[in-house]
Phi, psi and omega in degrees: 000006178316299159004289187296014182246081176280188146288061188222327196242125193217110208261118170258119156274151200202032143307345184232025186263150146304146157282161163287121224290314179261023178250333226276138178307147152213187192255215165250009157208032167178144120005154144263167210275146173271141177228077226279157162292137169304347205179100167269133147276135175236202161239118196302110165315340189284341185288141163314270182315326185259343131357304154299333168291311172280356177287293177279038122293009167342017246301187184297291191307005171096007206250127177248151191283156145329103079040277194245191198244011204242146191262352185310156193257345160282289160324316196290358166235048202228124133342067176262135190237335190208175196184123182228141161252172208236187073262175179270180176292173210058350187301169188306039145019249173314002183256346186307315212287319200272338173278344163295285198295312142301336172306306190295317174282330168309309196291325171292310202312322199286339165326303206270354175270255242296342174269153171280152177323325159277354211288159164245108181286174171269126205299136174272140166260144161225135182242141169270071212249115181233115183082222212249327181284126163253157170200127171298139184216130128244207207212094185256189162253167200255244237229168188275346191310106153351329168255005187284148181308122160279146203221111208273107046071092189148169346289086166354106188310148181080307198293000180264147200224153182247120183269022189271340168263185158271005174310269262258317191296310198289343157312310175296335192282344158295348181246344171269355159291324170280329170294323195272002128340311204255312178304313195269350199241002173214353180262313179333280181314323169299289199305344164277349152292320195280327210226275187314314185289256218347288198306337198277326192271343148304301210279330166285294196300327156316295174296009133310286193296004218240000000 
């Protein structure tokens, strides 16, 4: 997955992180069991420019707000866009899917907390990769509300792709170019209208007040 990685860019593991608690879909008498993904893309703090951004989500007091849908004290203030979980060959397929799939709907909720209401979001990625198989999924909301229903997207036609040759390698690598292509030159600029500005003039009127 190297590919997807520039200074733009920072692949988390999250195999031992939690989702948040309040991200999590629920029924009508309990949460489903977190299910966590192996492996998040964020936007990397180490990049300069978006570096500035988050930095000035500062409060006065050293406190940067919650981001992501991950309960980790590092992740959860990281820019996350895509998610993947991994197995071996033979694995589990559906259990792949649904852990794939909760990431993904926890992450439009944390969205849909953090934008105003009228925002329209932008679809979250998750790859389900078992063996040599990858297959793409994304993930919008029905409505802007936190509890409106998500809805998964997938496996994205054209996008499933088999790595046992190199034909099959250099493809993905090529659609991973275009997801970080698609990441830096149309989800960045949303979510930083949708997200960073709204919060940095929170995070300033607070420290005014404070």
């Amino acid at each position: 997955m190297s590919s997807l990685f520039s200074a733009d860019f920072v692949r988390i593991s999250s195999q031992t992180q939690s989702i948040s608690k309040s991200c999590l879909q629920t029924s009508e008498d309990e949460a489903f069991p977190s299910k966590k993904a192996d492996f998040a893309i964020a936007f990397s703090p180490s990049h300069p420019d978006v570096q500035k951004e988050y930095d000035a989500l500062y409060s006065e007091g050293g406190v940067r707000p919650s981001l992501s849908q991950m309960n980790d004290v590092y992740t959860t203030t990281l820019a996350l866009y895509l998610g993947a979980e991994v197995k071996k060959f033979g694995g589990d397929e559906v259990e792949a899917r649904g852990q794939c799939f909760q990431w993904l709907g926890a992450g439009v909720k944390k969205l849909r907390d953090l934008i105003d209401s009228t925002e329209v979001t932008l679809p979250l990625l998750g790859w389900v990769i078992v063996g040599h198989r990858w297959e793409l999924f994304m993930a919008i909301g029905k409505g802007n509300d936190p509890n409106d229903e998500v809805t998964v997207f997938g496996p994205i036609r054209g996008c499933t792709i088999e790595t046992w040759s190199y034909f099959g390698a250099f493809k993905l690598l090529r659609l991973m170019e275009r997801i970080k292509h698609w990441a830096r030159k149309t989800y960045w600029p949303w979510y930083y209208k949708a997200v960073i500005e709204p919060l940095k003039l929170t995070t300033n009127d607070d420290d005014e007040m404070s």
